[in-house]
PLY file of the C-alpha trace (Angstrom):
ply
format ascii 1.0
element vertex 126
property float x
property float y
property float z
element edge 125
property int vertex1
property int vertex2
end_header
40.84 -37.63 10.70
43.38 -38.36 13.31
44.69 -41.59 15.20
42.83 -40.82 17.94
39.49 -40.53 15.87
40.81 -43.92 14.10
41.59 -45.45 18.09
38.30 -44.95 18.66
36.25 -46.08 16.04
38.07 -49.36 16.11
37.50 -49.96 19.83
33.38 -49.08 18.95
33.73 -51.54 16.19
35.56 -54.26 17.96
33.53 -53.80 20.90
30.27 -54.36 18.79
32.15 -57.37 17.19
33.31 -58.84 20.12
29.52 -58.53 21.81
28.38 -60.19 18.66
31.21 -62.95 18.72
29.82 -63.81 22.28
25.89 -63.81 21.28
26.02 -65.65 18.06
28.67 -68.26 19.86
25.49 -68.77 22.39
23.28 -68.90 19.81
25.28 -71.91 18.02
25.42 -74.23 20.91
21.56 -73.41 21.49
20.97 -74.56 17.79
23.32 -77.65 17.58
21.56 -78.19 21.15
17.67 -78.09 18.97
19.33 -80.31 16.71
20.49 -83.38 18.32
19.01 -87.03 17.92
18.18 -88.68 20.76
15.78 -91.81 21.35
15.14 -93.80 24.87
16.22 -90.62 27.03
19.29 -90.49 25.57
20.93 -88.14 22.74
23.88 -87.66 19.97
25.18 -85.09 18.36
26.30 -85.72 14.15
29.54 -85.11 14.10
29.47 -82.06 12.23
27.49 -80.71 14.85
30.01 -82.03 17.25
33.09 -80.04 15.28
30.13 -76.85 15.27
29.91 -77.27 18.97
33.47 -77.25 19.32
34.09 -74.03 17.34
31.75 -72.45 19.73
32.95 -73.20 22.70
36.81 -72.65 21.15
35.16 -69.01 20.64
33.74 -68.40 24.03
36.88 -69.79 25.51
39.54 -67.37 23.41
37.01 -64.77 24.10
37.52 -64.98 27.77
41.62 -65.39 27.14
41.56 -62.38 25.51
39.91 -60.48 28.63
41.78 -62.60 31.23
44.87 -61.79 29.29
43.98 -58.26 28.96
42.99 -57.74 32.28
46.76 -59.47 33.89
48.96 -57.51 31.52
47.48 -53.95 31.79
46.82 -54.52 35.90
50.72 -55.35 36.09
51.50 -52.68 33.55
50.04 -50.36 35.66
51.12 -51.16 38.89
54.54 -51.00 37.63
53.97 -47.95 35.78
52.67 -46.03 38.54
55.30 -47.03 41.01
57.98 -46.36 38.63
56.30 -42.70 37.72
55.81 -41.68 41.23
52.02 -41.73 41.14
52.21 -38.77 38.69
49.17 -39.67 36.31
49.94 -36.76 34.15
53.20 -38.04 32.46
52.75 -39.62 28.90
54.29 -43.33 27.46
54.30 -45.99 25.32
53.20 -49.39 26.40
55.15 -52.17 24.66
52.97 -53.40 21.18
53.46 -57.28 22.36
50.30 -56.32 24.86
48.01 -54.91 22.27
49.28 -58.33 19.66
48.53 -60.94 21.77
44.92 -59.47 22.89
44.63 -58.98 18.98
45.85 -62.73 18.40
43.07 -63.80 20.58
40.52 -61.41 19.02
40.89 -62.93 15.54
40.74 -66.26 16.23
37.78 -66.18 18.26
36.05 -64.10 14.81
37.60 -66.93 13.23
36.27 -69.74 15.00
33.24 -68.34 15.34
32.80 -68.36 11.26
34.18 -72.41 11.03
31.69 -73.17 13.83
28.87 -71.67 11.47
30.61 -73.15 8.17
30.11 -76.65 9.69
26.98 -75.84 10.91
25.64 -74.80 7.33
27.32 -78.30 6.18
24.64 -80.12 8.35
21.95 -77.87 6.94
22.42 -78.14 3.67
0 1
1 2
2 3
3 4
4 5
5 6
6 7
7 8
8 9
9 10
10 11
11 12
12 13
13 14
14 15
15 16
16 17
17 18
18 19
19 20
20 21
21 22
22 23
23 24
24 25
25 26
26 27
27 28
28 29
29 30
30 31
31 32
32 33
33 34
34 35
35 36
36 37
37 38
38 39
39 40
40 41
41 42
42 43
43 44
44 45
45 46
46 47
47 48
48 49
49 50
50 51
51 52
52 53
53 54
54 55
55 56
56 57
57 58
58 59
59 60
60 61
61 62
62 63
63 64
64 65
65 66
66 67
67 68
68 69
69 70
70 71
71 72
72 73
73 74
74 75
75 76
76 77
77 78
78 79
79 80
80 81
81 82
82 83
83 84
84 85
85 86
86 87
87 88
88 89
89 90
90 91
91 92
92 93
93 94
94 95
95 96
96 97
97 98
98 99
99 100
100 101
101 102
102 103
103 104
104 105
105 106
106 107
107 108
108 109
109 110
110 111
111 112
112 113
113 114
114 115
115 116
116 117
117 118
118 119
119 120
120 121
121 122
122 123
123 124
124 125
């Protein structure tokens, strides 16, 4: 094994959790949605729902920071990168670790949110 082998078995598996993240976010509004109380044509959510609900979207929202973020940094990365390098795409670097830590920051607490939205949503249930 080597840290490229290691590289890319945790972008597979991140990628696969990240997909997941998204889905089962989706699929937690959609249940605390099945699970409201309404009467006369209008509706509540219980509270614990409510704090589910939040977790959810909290999810979905870091979710799309962590793209949004990734997407700014490496485009301006780049840009500067290949201005500064001539265009020469054959010339090797490091890219400063603050990049990958913030996109990892936002990774982990949309995992993270994602589990508290289901914690409060097994509360309700049982």
């Amino acid at each position: 094994m080597n840290l490229k082998i290691c590289r890319e078995t945790f972008y597979e598996f991140s990628g696969i959790l990240s997909d997941n993240t998204r889905k089962l976010a989706f699929a937690g509004i959609a249940i605390v949605w099945i699970f409201k109380q309404g009467e006369n044509g209008s509706f509540t959510i219980p509270n614990i729902l409510r704090k589910a609900m939040l977790m959810f979207v909290l999810s979905l929202s870091l979710d799309l920071l962590q793209y949004i973020w990734q997407s700014f940094i490496w485009g301006i990365f780049y840009t500067y990168k290949e201005k500064k390098l001539n265009h020469n795409e054959n010339i090797d670097f490091l890219a400063p670790n603050i990049f990958k830590d913030i996109a990892n920051i936002f990774f982990w607490s949309k995992v993270i949110t994602l589990v508290i939205g289901y914690i409060f949503m097994l509360i309700f249930f049982f």
